[in-house]
N, C-alpha and C positions, 0 to 999 in steps of 0.2 A: 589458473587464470581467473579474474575477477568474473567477467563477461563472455561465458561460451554459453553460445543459444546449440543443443544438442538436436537433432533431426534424427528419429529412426522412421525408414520407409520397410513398408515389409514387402518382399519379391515371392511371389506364389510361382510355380510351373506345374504342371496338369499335365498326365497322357490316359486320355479314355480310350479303350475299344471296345465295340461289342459289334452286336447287328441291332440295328432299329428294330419295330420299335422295343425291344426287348432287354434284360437290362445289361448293364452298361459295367464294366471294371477300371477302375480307377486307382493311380495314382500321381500321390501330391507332394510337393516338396516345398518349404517354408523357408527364408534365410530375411533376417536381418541387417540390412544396409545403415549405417550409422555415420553421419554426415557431422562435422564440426562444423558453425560459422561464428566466430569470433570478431564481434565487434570492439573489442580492444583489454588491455590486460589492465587498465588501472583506471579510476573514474574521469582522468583529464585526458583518457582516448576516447571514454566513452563519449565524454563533453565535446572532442572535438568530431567524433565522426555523425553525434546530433546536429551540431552546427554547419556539417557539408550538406546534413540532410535539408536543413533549414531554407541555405542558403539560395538554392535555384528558383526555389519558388518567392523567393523575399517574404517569408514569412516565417518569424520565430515559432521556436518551441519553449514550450513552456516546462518544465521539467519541476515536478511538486516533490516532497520529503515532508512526510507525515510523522508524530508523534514522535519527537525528537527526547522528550522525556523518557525513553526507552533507549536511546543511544547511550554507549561507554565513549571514552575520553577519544579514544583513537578514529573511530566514527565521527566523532565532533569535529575534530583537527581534519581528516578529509573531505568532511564537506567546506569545509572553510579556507581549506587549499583549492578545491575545488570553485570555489566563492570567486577565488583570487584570480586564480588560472584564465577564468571567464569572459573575467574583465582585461585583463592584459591579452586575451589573446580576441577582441572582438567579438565575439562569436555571438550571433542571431538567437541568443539562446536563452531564457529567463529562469534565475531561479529561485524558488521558493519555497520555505522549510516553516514548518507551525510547531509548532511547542508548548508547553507551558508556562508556566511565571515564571520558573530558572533555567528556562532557554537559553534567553541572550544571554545570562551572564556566565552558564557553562560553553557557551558559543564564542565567549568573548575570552574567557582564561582558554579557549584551545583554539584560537585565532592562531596563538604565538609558536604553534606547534609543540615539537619536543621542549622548546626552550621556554614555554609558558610562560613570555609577553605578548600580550595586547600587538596586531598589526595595524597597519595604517589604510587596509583594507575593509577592517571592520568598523572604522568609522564613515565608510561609506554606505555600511549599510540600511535598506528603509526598514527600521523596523516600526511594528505596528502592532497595537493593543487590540485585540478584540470585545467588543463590548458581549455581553450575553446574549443567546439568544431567547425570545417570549416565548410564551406556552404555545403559541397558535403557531410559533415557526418550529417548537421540539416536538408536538403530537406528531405530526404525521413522519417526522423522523423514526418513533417509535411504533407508532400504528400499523404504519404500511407494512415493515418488514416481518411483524409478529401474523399481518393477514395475508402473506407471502409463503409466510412458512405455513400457514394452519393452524396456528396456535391461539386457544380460544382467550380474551382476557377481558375483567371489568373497568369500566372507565374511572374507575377510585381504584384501581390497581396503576393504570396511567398516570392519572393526576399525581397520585404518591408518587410517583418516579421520576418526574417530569419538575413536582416541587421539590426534590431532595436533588435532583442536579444539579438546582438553582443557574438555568442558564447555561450548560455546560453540557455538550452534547457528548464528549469522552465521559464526563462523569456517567453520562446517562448510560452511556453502553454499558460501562461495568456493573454499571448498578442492577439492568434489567438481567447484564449476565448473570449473573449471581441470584439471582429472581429466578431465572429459568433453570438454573444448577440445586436451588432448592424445590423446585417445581417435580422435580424426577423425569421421571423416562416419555412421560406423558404427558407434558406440561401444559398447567391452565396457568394464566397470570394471574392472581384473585390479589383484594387488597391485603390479605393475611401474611400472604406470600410478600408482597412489593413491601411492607412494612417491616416483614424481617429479615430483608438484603439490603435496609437503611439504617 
């Protein structure tokens, strides 16, 4: 199944005797209860049981798919079945997938499914270019989370990182990763370091 959300509950039972206040013998028994809830087998039940969810309160769900540049062919072809599905069947429910430069167009060769043409579904859709973002909008993308973690670093270790993204805040992650992966077990950012994971 695509979608089973798994539940383990734990069931404790206990028989103490003794005499107050004096101590006490005990025993305990432990069992795992293991619950299935299955919100549906394929992404256009998942689509459809978001959309009953949506529905009562008249307000969509907004449903995101991040770093599409990491999907193979057949992931591409079900979100874009899924794309379809959405649309023909109404549903309260918004979707929205980011990518890189060769998004659309590997979006667009697996629109057609197995049969790899182009549908008449993906020309409905809005795509949109992102422009970059500034240094005053990437700093605290990186700052916050390195003073979250405890991780001590110099502000010409930021900057270097922040100017080799150029605007590109996925760039920027890999890049600090790799910053922190040369950094070792106990990582400082220093600009030595930012400089040779660019």
């Amino acid at each position: 199944k695509m979608a089973v959300r798994t539940q383990n509950q734990m069931h404790t039972a206990q028989l103490r005797f003794g005499i107050a206040p004096g101590p006490r013998v005990g025993v305990q028994t432990s069992w795992e209860g293991v619950a299935k809830d299955s919100v549906g087998t394929t992404l256009n039940e998942v689509a459809a049981q978001l959309g009953k969810m949506a529905a009562p309160a008249g307000q969509p769900i907004l449903l995101m798919v991040d770093n599409l540049d990491a999907a193979d062919k057949q992931d591409l072809s079900t979100l874009t079945s899924l794309s379809a599905e959405l649309r023909r069947a109404k549903q309260p429910l918004f979707l929205i997938a980011a990518g890189g430069e060769e998004a659309t167009s590997r979006l667009l060769e697996a629109s057609g499914g197995d049969a790899g043409k182009e549908t008449m579904d993906a020309a409905r859709w809005d795509v949109r270019r992102l422009t970059p973002l500034s240094t005053d909008e990437l700093r605290p993308a990186l700052t916050r989370p390195l003073e979250r973690a405890g991780i001590p670093y110099d502000r010409a270790a930021v900057d270097h990182l922040i100017a080799a993204a150029n605007g590109n805040p996925s760039r920027m992650r890999t890049l600090t990763g790799e910053a922190l992966e040369l950094a070792g077990p106990n990582p400082v950012l220093t600009a030595e370091i930012a400089a040779s994971a660019t």
